[in-house]
N, C-alpha and C positions, 0 to 999 in steps of 0.2 A: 403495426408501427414500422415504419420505414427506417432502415439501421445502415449507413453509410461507414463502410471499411476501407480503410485503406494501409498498404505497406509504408514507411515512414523510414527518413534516415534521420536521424538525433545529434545535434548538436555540433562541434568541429572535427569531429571521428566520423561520425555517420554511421551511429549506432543502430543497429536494424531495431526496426517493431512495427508493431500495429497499433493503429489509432482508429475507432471506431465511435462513432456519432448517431447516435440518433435524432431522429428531423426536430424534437421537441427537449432535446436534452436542457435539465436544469443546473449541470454542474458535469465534471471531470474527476478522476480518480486516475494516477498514476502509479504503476503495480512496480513495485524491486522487490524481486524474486531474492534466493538465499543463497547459501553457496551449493554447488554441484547444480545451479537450473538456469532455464533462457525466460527468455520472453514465450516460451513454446512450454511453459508448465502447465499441466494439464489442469490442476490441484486451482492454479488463477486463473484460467481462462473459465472456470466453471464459475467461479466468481465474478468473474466479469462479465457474463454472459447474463449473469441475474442483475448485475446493477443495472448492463443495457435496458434489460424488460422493466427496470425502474425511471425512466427516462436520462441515466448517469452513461455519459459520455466515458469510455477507456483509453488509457493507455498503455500497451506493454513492450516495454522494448529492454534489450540487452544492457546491461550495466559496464561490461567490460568487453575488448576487442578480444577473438581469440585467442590474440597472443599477451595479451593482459591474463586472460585466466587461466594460461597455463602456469602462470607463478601462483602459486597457492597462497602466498602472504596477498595479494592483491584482492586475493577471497572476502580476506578480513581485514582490509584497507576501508575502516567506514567514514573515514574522511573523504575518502576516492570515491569510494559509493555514491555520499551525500553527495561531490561537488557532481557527479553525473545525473543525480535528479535534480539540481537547481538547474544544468544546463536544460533540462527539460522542461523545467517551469521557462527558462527565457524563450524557449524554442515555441512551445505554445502560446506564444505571446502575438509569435506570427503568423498562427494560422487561425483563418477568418471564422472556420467553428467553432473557435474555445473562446472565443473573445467573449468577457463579460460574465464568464461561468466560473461560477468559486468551486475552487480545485483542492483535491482530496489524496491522500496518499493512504497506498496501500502495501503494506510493506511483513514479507514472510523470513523469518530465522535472521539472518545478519543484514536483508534487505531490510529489518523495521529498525533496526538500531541507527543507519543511513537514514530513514524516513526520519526517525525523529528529530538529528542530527539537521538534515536540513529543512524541515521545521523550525525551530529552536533559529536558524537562521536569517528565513523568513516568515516571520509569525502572522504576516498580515496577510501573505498569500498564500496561504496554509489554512481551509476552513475545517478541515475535518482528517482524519489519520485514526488506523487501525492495522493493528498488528496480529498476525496470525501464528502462535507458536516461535513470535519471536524471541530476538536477545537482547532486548532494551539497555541490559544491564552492559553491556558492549559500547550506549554513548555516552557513559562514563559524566564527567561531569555537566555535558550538556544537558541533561536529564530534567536539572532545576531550571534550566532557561524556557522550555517547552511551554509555549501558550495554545498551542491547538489541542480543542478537543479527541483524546486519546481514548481507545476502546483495546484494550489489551484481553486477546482471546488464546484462552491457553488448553490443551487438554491433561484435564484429572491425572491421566498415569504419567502424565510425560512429567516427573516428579523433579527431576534437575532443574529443568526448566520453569516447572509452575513456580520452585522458591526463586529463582532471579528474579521472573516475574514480579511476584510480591514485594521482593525488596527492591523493583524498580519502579513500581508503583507509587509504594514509599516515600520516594522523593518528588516525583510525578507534584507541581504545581500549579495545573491545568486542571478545566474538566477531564473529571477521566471515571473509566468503568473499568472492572475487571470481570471476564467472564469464563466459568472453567467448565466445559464441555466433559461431563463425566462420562470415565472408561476413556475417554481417547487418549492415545500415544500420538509422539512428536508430528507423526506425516498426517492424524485424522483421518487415518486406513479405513476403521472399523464403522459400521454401516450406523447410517446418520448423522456421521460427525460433521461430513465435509454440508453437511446442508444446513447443522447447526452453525458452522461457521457463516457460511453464506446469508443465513438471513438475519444473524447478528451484525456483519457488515454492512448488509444492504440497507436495512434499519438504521444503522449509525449514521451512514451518509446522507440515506433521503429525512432524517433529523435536522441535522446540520448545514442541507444543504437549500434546506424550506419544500422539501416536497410532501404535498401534502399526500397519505394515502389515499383518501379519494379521486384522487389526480392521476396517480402511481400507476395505474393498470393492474 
């Protein structure tokens, strides 16, 4: 299958990432990493490299300028976050591969709190969103506004975490799934997890985004 990469500057900053397309792609997924990661997480590019082989077009680029993430409160600025993935839903509006392809977010630790955040914002251009060990519980009252199908993927040990989860769940008034990857800890180190992750995502999306598995490769 033929998979068109390209480097990408984002929005009025000109945020670095990668935008990669495949020739038959049926949809897009755009990745916000957490705090302490780039667009160069190794943990999303593994994910995104399997939506590719599902015909899911990527995005991953930087959430903040360098000198943005030197202030640590900017970390966990998930209003900042969110408005840097809407600038990326506008951005992808102009370029002529993603046209017409319903667009998915992908969002790890306080990048899925921003995922859901703007979501919640734009619900009509938001077909699909999953979180990975993220902190839902972080977009606070937007929570209840959420109409996009959510998949909240958490690991067994990562036990702080899996209760926010659930209580973010809770309020969760969307479709939604929770799914807890047993024995894993916060990063999904431990052998099988990151691939349980992966093809719980990759599922989600080619659901939601009509691919059919016969189609899928």
């Amino acid at each position: 299958m033929a998979i068109n990469h390209q480097s990408v500057a984002i929005g009025p900053l000109a945020l670095p990432g990668d935008l990669t397309v495949p020739a038959t792609a049926a949809g897009l997924v755009i990745f916000a990493h957490g705090s302490g990661s780039s667009h160069h997480s190794a943990r999303n590019r593994a994910v995104a490299q399997a939506l590719q082989h599902r015909r899911i077009a990527t995005l991953l680029f930087d959430l903040l300028t360098p000198e943005e993430a030197e202030q640590r409160s900017n970390v966990f600025d998930i209003d900042l976050l969110a408005q840097r993935l809407l600038q990326a839903l506008d951005w992808l509006r102009g370029v002529a591969a993603a046209q017409g392809l319903p667009m998915g977010l992908f969002g790890a630790s306080t990048g899925a709190a921003a995922a859901l955040v703007a979501s919640a914002q734009r619900p009509r251009e938001v077909a699909a969103l999953v979180s990975r060990g993220g902190r839902p519980d972080l977009a606070g009252p937007m929570l209840g506004d959420v109409r996009t199908p959510t998949l909240l993927i958490v690991g067994g040990a990562d036990v702080d975490v899996l209760q926010l989860n659930m209580a973010a769940y809770a309020k969760l008034k969307c479709e939604k799934r929770l799914e807890i990857v047993p024995r894993a800890t916060h990063l999904f180190a431990e052998a099988g997890a990151m691939e349980s992750v992966t093809r719980l995502a990759r599922d989600w999306f080619a659901l939601h985004f009509g691919i059919s598995p016969a189609r899928s490769g």
